[in-house]
C-alpha positions as CSV (number, residue, x, y, z in Angstrom):
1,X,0.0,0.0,0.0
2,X,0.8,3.5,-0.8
3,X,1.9,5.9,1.8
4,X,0.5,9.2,1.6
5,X,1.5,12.2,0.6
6,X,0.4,15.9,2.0
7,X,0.5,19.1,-0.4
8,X,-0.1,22.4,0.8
9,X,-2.2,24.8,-1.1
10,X,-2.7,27.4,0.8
11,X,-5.0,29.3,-2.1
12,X,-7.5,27.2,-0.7
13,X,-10.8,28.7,0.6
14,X,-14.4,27.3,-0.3
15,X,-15.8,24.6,-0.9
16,X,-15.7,25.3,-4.9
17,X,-11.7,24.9,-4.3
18,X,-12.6,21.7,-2.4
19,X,-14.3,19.5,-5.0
20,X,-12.0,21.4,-7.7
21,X,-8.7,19.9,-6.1
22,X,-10.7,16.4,-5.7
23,X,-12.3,16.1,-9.1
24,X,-8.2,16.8,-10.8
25,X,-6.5,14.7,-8.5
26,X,-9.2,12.1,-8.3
27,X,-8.5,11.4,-12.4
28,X,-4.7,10.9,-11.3
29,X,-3.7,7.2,-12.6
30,X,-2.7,5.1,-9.8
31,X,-4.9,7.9,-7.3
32,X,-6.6,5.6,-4.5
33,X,-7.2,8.4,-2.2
34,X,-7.7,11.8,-2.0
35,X,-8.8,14.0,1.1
36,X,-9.0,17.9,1.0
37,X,-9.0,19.7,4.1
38,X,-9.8,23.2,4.0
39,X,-9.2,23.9,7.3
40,X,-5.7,23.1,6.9
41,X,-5.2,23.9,3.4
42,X,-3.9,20.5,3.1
43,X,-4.6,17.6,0.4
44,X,-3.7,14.2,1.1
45,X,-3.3,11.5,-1.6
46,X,-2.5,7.9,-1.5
47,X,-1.1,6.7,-5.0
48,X,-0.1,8.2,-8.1
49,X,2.9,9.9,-9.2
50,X,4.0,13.5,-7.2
51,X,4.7,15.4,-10.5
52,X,1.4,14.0,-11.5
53,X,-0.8,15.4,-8.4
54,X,1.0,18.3,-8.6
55,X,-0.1,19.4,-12.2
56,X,-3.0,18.2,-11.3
57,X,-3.6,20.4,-8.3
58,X,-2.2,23.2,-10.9
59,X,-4.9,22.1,-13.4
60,X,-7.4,22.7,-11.2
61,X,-5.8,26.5,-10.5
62,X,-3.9,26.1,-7.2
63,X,-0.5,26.4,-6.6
64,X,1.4,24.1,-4.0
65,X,3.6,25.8,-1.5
């Protein structure tokens, strides 16, 4: 099993940003798990490749601090 890995994005701030983030990184090959917390302007994501999430999260409009 994959560990997981934590970006921050600290642009975060609704809920529109939430299920943005999600719906890019959830296409990810090799994604098994995604959780956005927008508290913590953190996502979580089990599987996949880094540089993959990350252009993802930039697809989606965010940038990863």
């Amino acid at each position: 099993m994959d560990n997981p890995t934590t970006y921050s994005v600290p642009d975060m701030s609704c809920g529109h940003c939430v299920t943005a983030i999600r719906t890019e990184v959830e296409a990810v090959a090799g994604v098994t798990a995604v959780d956005v917390d927008l508290e913590s302007k953190v996502v979580t994501v089990t599987g996949g490749t880094t540089s993959a999430v990350i252009a993802a999260i930039d697809e989606a409009g965010f940038d990863i601090a």
